[in-house]
C-alpha positions as CSV (number, residue, x, y, z in Angstrom):
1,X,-15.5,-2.3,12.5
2,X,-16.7,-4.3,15.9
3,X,-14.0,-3.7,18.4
4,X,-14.1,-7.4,19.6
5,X,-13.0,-8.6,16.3
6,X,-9.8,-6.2,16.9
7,X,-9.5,-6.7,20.4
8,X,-9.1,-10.1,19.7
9,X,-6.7,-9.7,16.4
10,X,-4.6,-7.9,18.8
11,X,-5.1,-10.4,21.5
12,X,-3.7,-13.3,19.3
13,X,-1.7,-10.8,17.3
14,X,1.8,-12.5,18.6
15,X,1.3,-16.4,18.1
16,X,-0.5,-15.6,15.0
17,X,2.0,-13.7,13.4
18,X,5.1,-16.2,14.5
19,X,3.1,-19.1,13.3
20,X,2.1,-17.3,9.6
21,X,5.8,-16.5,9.5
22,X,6.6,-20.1,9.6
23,X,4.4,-20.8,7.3
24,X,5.1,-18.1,4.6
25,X,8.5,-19.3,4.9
26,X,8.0,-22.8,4.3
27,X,6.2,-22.3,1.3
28,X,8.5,-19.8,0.0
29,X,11.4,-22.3,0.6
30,X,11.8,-25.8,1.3
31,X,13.2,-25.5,5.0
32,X,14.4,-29.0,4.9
33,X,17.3,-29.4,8.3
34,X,20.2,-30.2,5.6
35,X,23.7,-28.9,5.2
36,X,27.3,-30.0,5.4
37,X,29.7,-28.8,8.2
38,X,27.1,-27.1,10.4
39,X,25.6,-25.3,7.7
40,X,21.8,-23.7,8.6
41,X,19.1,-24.0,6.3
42,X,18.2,-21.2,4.8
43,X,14.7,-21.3,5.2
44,X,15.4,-21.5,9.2
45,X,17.4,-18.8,8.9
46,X,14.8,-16.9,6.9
47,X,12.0,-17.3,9.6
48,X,14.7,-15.9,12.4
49,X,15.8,-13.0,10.3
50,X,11.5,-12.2,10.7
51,X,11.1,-13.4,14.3
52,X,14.2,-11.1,15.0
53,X,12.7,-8.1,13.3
54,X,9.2,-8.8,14.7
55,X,11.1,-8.6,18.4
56,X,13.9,-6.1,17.8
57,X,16.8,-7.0,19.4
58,X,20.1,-7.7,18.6
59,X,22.0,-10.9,17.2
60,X,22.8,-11.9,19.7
61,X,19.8,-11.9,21.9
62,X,17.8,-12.9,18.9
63,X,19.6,-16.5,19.1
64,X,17.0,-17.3,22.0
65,X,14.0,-17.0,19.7
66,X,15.1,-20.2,18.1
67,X,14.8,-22.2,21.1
68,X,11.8,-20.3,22.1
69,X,9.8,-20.3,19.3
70,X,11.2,-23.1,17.3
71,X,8.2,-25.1,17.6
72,X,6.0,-22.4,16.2
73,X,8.1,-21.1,13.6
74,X,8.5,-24.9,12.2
75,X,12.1,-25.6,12.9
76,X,13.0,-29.0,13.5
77,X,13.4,-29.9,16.9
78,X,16.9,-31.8,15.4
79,X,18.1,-28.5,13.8
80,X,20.9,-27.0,16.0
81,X,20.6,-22.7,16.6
82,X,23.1,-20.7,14.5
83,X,25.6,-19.1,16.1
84,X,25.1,-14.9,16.1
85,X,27.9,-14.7,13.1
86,X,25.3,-17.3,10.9
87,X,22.4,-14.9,11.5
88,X,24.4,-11.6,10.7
89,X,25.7,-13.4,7.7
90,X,22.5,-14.7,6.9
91,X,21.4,-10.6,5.6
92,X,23.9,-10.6,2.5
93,X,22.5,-14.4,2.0
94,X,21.4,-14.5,-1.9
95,X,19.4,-17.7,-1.1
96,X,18.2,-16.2,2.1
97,X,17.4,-12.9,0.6
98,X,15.5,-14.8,-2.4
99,X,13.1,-16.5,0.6
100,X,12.3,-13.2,2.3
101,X,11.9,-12.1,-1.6
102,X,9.1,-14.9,-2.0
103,X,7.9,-14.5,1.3
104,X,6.9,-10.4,0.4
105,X,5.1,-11.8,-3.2
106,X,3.1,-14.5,-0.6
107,X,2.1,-12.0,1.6
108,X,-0.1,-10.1,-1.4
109,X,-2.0,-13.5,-2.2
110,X,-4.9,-13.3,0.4
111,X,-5.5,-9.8,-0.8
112,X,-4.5,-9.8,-4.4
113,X,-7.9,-10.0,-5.9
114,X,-9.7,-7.5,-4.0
115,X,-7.1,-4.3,-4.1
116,X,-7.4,-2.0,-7.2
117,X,-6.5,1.3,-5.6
118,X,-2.4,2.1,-4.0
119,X,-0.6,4.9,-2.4
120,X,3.0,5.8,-2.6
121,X,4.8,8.0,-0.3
122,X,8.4,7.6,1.0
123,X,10.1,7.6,4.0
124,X,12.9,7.3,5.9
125,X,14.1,4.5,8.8
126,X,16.8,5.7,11.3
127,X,19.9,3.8,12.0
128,X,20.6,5.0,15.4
129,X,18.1,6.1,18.1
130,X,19.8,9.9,18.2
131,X,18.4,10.8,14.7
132,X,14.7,12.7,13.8
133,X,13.9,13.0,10.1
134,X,12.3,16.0,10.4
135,X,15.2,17.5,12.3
136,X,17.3,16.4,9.8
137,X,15.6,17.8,6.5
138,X,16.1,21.5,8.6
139,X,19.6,20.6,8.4
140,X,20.3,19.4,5.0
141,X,18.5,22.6,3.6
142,X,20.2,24.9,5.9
143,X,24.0,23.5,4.2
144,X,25.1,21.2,1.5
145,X,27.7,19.1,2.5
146,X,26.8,15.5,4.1
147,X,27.6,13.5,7.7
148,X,30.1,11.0,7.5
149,X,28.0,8.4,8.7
150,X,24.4,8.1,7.3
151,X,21.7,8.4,9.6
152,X,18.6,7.8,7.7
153,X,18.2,4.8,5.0
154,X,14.8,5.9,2.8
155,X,12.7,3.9,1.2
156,X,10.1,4.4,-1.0
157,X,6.5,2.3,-0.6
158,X,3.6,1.6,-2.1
159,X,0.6,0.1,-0.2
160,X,-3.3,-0.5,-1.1
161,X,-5.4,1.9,0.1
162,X,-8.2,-1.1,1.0
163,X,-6.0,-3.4,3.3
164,X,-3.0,-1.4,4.0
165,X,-0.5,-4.3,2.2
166,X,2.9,-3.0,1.1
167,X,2.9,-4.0,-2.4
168,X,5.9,-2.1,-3.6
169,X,9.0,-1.4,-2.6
170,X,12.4,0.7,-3.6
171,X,15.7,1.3,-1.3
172,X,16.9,5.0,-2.6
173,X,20.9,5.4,-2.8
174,X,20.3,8.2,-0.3
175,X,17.9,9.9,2.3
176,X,17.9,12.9,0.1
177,X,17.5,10.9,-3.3
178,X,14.2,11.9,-5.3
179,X,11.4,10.2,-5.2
180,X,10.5,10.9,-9.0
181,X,12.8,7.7,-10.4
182,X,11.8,5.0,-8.1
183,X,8.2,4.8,-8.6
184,X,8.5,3.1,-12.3
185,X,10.2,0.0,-10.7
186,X,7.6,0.1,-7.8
187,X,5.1,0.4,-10.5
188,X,6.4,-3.0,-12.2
189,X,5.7,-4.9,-8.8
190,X,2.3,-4.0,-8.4
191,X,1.6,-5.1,-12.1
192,X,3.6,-8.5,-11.4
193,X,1.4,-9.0,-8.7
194,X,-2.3,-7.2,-9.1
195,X,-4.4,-7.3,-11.8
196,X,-7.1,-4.8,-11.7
197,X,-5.5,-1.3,-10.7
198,X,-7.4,1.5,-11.2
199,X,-5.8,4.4,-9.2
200,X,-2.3,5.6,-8.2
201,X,-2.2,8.0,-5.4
202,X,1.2,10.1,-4.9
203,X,2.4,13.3,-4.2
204,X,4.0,16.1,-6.2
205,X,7.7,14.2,-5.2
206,X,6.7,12.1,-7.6
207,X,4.8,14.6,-10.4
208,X,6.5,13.9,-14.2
209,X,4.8,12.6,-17.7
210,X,6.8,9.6,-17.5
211,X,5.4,8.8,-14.2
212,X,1.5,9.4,-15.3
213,X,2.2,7.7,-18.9
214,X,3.6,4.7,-16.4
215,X,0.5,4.7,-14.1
216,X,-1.7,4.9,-17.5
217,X,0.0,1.9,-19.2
218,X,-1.1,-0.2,-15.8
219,X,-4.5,1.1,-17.0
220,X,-4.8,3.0,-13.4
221,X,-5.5,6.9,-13.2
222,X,-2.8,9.0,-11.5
223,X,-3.6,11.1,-8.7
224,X,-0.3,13.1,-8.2
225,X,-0.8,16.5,-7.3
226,X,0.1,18.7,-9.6
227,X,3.0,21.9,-8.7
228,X,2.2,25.4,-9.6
229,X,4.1,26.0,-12.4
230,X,2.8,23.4,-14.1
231,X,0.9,23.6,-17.9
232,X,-1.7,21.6,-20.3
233,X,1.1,20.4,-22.7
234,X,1.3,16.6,-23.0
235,X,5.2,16.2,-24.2
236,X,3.3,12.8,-25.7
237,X,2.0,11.6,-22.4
238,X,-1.6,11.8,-22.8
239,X,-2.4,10.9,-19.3
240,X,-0.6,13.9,-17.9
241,X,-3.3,16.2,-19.9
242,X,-5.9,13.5,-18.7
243,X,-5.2,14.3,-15.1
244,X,-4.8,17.7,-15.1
245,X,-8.3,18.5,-16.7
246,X,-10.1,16.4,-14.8
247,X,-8.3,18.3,-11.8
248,X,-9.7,21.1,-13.1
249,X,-13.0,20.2,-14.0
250,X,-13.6,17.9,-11.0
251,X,-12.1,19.0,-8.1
252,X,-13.3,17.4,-5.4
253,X,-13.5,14.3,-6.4
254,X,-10.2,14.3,-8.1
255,X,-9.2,15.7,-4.3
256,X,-11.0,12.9,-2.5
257,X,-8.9,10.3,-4.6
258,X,-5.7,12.0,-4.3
259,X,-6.2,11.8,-0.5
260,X,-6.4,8.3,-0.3
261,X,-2.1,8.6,-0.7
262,X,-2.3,9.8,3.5
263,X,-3.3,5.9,4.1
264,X,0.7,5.2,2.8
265,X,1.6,8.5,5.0
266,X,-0.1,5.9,8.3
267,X,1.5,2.6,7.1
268,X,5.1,4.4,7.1
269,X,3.8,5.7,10.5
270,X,3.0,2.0,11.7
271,X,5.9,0.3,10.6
272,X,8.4,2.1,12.3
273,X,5.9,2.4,15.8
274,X,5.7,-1.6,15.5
275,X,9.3,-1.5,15.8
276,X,10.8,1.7,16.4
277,X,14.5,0.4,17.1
278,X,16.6,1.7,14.6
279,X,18.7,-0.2,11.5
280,X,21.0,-2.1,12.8
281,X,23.3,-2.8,9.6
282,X,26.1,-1.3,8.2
283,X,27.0,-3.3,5.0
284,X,24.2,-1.5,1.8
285,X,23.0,-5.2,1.1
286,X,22.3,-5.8,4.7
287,X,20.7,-3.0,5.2
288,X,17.9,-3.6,2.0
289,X,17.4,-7.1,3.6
290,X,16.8,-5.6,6.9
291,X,14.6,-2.8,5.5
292,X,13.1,-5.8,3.5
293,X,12.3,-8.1,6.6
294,X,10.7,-5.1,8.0
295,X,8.2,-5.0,5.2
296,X,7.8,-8.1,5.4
297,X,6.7,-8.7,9.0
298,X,4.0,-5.5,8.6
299,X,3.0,-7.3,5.7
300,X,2.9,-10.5,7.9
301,X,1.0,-8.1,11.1
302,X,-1.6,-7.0,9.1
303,X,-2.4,-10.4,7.8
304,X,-3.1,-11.3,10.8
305,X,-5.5,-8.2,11.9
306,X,-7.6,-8.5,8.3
307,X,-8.3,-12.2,9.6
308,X,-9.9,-11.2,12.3
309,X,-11.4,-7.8,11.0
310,X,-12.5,-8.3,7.5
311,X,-12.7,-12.0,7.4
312,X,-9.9,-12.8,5.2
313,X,-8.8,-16.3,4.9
314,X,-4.8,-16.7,5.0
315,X,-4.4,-19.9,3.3
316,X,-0.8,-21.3,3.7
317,X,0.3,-24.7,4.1
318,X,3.7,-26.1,6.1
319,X,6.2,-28.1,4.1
320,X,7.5,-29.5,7.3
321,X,6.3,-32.8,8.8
């Protein structure tokens, strides 16, 4: 890759990413300035629920951006800012929550036809600066019972190993919660929303027939890497005998595919260095929506880097006149 072009995707990296949040939004909603008694639009509240997790900071400090970055985000100039209370409330939104919804689906578009191959790996986002993951995991194993107050939501993701898009996404009921269970829902977004999969990359968190019969029905190959004490026997999932022979038989390049599932191991990496300040929510359904918006501003980031990079068009139009 020529360092100019990513010199200068990082370069325009901030007014390119408000301006494609404003216009994923507007196509995912139509962002019209109505409402009776002082009501926000949804859509506007959308695109500062995103501008907000893009900059990190707290409600009320995030109620600047609209007068700041109104114009490129596509808000009226007639639309009035929301008090801190509106955007707080904004995260337990159904109508808000179904924007950011569309707004993740829009985000795979400019890649949809050109990723076959996805990772899955999860991970785990802090909700206060005091906490370390891997800290944590010494603790949990070294006694049973739980903190009051949990300091890890975890999330499992799934990302394409080409263009390093989150294309799949599940909140687990707890940081401890196995990973096993939450890849068949992940695995009914990617087929909602690619056509051609060929391989699943995960690791032995997620080994089970069900899982590989799942990947098979996509028509992808699993790459999950298989425990010790595991045998030949199919228990009627075909794909599980599949995979284990030709980890047998072909090693290395049954290794070189399975490998691919570090790139989802770097995007968990990146989304939490692009904005390392920690949950902020305490009610469950805020805290998916903020875990949500997250994903969908990396989406968003890396949009804007493949433009410059790999020459991908990001074709979105403003509903706004």
């Amino acid at each position: 890759m020529p360092w100019r072009r990513y010199d200068m995707a990082q370069v325009n990296e901030l007014p390119e990413v408000i301006f494609l949040m404003g216009r994923l939004t507007d196509e995912a909603s139509f962002g019209a300035c109505a409402g009776r008694g002082g009501a926000h639009p949804k859509g506007d509240l959308a695109k500062l629920i995103l501008a907000q997790q893009y900059d990190g900071r707290s409600n009320r400090v995030s109620i600047g951006l609209h007068s700041i970055l109104r114009g490129s985000l596509g808000i009226p100039s007639t639309c009035n800012p929301p008090s801190y209370k509106a955007l707080e409330r904004a995260y337990s939104d159904p109508a808000v929550i179904g924007i950011l919804n569309e707004v993740f689906f829009l985000t795979q578009k400019p890649v949809q036809a050109l990723e076959a191959r996805f990772a899955v790996d999860g991970t785990c986002f802090p909700t206060t600066i005091k906490a370390n993951w891997e800290s944590a995991k010494k603790q949990f194993a070294e006694k049973s019972g739980g903190e009051k107050r949990k300091v890890f939501e975890k999330a499992i993701l799934a990302c394409g190993t080409s263009f390093k898009i989150i294309s799949g996404f599940a909140v687990a009921s707890t940081p401890y919660a196995n990973d096993s269970p939450y890849l068949k829902p992940i695995l009914g977004q990617i087929r909602e929303l690619y056509d051609h999969v060929r391989l699943i990359a995960a690791d032995s968190a997620f080994l089970s027939r069900e899982n590989c019969a799942s990947i098979a029905e996509l028509g992808a190959k699993p790459r999950i890497m298989p425990k010790g004490n595991v045998t030949f026997r199919a228990g009627g999932a075909k794909a599980w005998r599949d995979m284990l022979i030709e980890f047998t038989r072909e090693t290395e390049r049954w290794l070189r595919d399975y490998h691919t599932r570090s790139i989802a191991e770097t995007v968990s990496s990146t989304i939490k260095r692009v904005n390392p300040t920690p949950l902020r929510k305490r009610l469950i359904v805020r805290l998916a929506t903020e875990i949500l918006a997250r994903i969908c501003v990396y989406n968003i980031r890396q949009l804007t880097y493949l433009k410059y990079t790999h020459n991908i068009p990001l074709r979105y139009t403003s509903k706004i006149n």
